[in-house]
Each structure stands twice: as C-alpha cells, then as structure tokens.
C-alpha positions in Angstrom: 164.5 110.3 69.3 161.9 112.6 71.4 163.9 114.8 73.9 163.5 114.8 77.6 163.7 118.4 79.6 162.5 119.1 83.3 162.1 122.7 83.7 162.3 124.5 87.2 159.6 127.7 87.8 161.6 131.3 86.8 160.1 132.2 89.5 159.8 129.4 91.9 161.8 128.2 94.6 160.6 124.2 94.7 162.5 121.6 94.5 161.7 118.8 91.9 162.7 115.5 92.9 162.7 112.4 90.9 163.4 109.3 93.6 164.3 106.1 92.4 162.8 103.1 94.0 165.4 100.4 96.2 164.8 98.1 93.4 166.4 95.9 90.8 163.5 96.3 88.3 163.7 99.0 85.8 160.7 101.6 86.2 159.4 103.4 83.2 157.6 106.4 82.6 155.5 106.9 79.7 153.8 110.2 79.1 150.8 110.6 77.5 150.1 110.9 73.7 149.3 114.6 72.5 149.3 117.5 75.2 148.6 115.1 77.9 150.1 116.1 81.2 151.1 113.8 84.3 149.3 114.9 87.5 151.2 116.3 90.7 150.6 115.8 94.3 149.4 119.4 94.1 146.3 118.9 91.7 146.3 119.4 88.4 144.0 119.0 85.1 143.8 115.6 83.3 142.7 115.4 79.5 142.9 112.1 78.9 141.8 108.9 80.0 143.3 107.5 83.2 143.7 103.5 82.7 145.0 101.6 85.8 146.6 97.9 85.1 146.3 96.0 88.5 145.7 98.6 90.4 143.5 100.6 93.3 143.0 104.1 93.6 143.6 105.0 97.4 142.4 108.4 99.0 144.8 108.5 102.5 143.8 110.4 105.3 140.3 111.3 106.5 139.7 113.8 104.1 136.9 113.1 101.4 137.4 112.0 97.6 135.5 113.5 95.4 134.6 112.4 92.2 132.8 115.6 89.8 132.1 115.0 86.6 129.7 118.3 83.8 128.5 115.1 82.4 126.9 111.8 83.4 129.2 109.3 85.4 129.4 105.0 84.5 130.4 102.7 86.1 131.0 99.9 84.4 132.6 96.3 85.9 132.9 93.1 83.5 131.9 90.8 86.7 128.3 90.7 86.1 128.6 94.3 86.7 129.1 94.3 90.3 129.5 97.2 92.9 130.2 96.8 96.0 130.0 98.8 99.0 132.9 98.6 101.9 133.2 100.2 105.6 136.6 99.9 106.3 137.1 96.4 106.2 133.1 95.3 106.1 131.7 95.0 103.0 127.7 95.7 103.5 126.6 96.1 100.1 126.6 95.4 96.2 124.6 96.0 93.2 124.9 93.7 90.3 123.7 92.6 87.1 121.2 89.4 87.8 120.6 87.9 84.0 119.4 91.9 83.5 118.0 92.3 86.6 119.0 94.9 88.9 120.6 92.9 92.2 120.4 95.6 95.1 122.1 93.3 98.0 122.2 93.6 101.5 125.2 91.6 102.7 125.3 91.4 106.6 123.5 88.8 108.0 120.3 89.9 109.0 120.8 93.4 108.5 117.5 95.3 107.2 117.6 97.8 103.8 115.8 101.3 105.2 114.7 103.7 102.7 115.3 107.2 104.6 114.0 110.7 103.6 113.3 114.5 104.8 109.7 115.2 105.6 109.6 119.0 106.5 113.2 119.0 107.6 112.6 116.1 109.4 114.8 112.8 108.6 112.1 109.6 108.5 112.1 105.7 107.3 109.7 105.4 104.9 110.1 102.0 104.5 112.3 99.1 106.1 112.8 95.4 104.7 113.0 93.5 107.7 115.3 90.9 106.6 115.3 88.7 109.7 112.0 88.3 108.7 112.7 86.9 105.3 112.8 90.6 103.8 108.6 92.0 105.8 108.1 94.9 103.9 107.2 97.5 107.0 105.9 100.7 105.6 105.2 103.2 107.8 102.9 106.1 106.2 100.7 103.4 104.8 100.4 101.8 101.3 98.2 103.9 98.7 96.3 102.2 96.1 95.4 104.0 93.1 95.6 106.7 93.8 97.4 109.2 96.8 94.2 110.4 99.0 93.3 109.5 102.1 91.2 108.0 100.7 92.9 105.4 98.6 95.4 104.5 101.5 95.5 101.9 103.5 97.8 102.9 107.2 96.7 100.0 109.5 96.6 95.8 109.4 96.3 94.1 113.0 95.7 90.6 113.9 95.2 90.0 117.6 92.9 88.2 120.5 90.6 89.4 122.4 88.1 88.5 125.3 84.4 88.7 125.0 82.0 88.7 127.9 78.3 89.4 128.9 77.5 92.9 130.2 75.3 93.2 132.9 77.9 91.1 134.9 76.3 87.5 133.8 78.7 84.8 134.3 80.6 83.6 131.5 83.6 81.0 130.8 85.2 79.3 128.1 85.9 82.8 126.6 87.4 83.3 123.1 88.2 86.0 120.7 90.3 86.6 117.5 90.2 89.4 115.0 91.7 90.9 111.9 91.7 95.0 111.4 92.2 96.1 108.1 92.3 100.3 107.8 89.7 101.2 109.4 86.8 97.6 109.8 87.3 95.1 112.3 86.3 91.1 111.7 86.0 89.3 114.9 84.7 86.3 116.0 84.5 84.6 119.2 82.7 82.3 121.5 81.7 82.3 125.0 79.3 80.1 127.7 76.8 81.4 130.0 77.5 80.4 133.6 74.8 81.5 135.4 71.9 79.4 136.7 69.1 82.8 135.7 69.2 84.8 133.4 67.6 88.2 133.1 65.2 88.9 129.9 67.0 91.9 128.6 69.0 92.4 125.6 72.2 90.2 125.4 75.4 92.8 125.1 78.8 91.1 123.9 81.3 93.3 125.7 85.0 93.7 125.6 85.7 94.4 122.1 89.1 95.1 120.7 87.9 98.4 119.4 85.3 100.7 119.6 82.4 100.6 117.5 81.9 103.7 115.4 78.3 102.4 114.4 76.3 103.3 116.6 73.3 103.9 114.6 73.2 101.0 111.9 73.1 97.3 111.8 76.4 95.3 111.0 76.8 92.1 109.0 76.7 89.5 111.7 76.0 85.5 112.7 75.0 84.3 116.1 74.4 80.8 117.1 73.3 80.1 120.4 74.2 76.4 120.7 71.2 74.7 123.3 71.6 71.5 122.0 68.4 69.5 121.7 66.9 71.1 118.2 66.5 74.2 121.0 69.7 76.2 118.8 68.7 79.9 117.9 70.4 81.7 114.8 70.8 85.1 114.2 71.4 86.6 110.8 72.5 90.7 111.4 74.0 92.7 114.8 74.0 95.3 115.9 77.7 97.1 117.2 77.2 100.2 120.1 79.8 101.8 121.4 78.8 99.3 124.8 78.8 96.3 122.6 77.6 93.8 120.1 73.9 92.6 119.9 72.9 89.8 118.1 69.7 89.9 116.0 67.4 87.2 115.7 66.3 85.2 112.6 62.9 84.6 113.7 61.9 87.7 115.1 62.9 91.5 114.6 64.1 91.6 118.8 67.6 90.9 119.9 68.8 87.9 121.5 68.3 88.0 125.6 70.4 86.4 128.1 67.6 84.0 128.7 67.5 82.7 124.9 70.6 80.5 125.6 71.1 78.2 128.5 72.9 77.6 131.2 76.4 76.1 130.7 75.9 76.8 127.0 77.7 78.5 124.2 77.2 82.3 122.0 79.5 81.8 118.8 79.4 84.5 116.7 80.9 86.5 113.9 80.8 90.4 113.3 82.1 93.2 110.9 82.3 96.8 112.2 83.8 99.8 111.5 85.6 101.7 114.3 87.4 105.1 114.1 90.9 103.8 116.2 
C-alpha cells in the first residue's frame, strides 16, 4: 500500500489545514498519476490534464482570469460545438457548429453585431448588421469592388424625392420627383405642369434638383415628353444638366425645349442621368 506524508516547510511558519466537510458522504482524494501535483490557493504548476465531472470553473472576485497557453488553445463542446457568451446573468452570444457551418449568433432581441477597429488610434465601426432590420448590412467606409482604390469603391447609395420646377419663375403644379444616387450619378425622373397662361420663348430650365450637376459642359442621357395632347406631344431624346438645371433637347431639332413648346395646364415628364460631385 502507497504511503501518505504531509510535510510542513523547514523553514515555514504556515499552517496546513485539511477541513472536513459537515457531511455524511465520504470525500476522496485522488492524486495524480506520475509527478503530478495538486494545486494550492497560492498558484502552482499543473502537468497534467485537468478533467472536471459535473462541474464549473468559477473565478470569485473582480479580478480577471486568465487563460495562457505557448501553444494554440481548443475549445471543443460535444453540443454541436456551442459557445456561448454570458454578462452576468445575460447571455448575448454563441457560436456553434450549423451542419459545418460556422453559427456566429447574436442573442438579444434586436440587438445589432458591430465590427469595431483602430484607425490611426482612433476606435471606429466598420461595419454594423442592423438586426432590427432583418440583419441591413450598414458599412460605413464604403464597399470596394475588385479592387481597394478609390476608384473601385463604392461610399454612397440614396433613394429620395425631390421637387422640380420651371426657372424663370413660370408657374408650375402637379410637381413630382424621385431619384436613386449610386456613388457618384444621380437617376431622376419627375413630372411637372405649366400653369401659366404665356409663356416666354426661352430655354425651358428644370430646377430644383437633388444634387448639383457636375456636367456642365456635356450632354446627359435624357427623355422629355411634353404631353399637349392632340397629336401636338413633343419628345426629346438627350439633356443637357447645368449647374442651374436640366434642359431637355429636342428630337426634331438641335434647340432646347422653350417654355412655350408645352401648353398651358400641361405636363413635362422626363428622365435624366447625371453625374454630380456631392
């Protein structure tokens, strides 16, 4: 039969104390195979493995618990592999094994994922899954596409309204506008009626746009119909976008549509692409 000795320090003046518990139940201690050593309160090196039966390992206090390993650490859990992340009594978290698919789960209702890093010392969200929005994807440097130039990345999508009206202070009603920004073009389109019994002869300006034209020197892909009614409908096939507006071209003739081209108490629908620096 093995022997059993508990040695005191030569030189030490601590008290060992082995308490029994207030129970009826025998307790047993079984010491490792080997060299293996039990740990003190104290600290103390461990060489073999450490196998808990039905049980927690609890860190009291506030103080940290660290967990340093000179190799790699696994974490491995027969539960479809599941980890999950508490605060306190809140569990906010888990990552799990989805028929081997990585399962990174947020578990507060309506509670977003962020991704967070330091830019320059800075802390920033680089990204936020907006899950009260079924998980919107809301990046905020921009997307790149092939490639990570200015070039290949795209920083700005907008939908909107927007109000369009005659320059030159010609009445209009019935005023409608919607666009789509993507980067750095704007699609419109909108409709509007003259309400104004004249009309001036001079170039018809479409004013009000959601943002500034930066093409002040070129055509733009463009349709206008001015809707007369009465076989007396004018189409125009190309535009024109100025920092002061849109012109429409006409089909028939290299001039831009006037004011007096569509009649009174009648509609301008058109469509435009331009590119604007905002």
């Amino acid at each position: 039969m093995a022997k059993v000795k508990i040695q005191g320090h030569a030189s030490g003046t601590g008290v060992i104390t082995v308490t029994a518990p207030n129970t009826s139940t025998d307790r047993t201690i079984t010491l490792p195979d080997s060299t293996g050593e039990l740990l003190s309160t104290a600290g103390g090196t461990m060489t073999g493995d450490l196998t808990l039966n039905g049980a927690d390992i609890v860190k009291s206090g506030s103080a940290d618990l660290t967990i340093d390993s000179g190799g790699r650490i696994d974490l491995s859990a027969d539960d479809n592999g599941e980890i999950r992340l508490w605060d306190g009594s809140s569990k906010y978290a888990q990552f799990k094994d989805d028929d081997d698919r990585l399962k990174i789960q947020s578990m507060i209702q309506d509670k977003d994922i962020m991704f967070v890093g330091n830019d320059g010392g800075s802390e920033v969200t680089a990204m936020k899954l907006d899950m009260s929005e079924g998980g919107l994807a809301i990046c905020y440097g921009g997307v790149a596409i092939g490639g990570a130039g200015t070039a290949n990345t795209l920083d700005d999508y907008e939908e909107g309204t927007w109000t369009p009206a005659f320059s030159n202070g010609m009445g209009a009603s019935n005023q409608n506008g919607k666009y789509i920004k993507i980067g750095g073009v704007v699609h419109l389109h909108a409709s509007l009626k003259r309400s104004a019994s004249s009309a001036a002869s001079t170039s018809m300006v479409i004013i009000g746009l959601p943002f500034t034209s930066d093409d002040t020197t070129i055509n733009v892909a463009g349709s206008f119909w001015l809707d007369n009614g009465s076989g007396s409908d004018k189409f125009g096939y190309g535009a024109y976008a100025a920092s002061d507006g849109i012109r429409g071209l006409q089909s028939t003739s290299t001039r831009y549509f006037r004011y007096n081209d569509v009649n009174n108490n009648k509609s301008v629908y058109l469509y435009v692409c331009y590119r604007t620096t905002a």
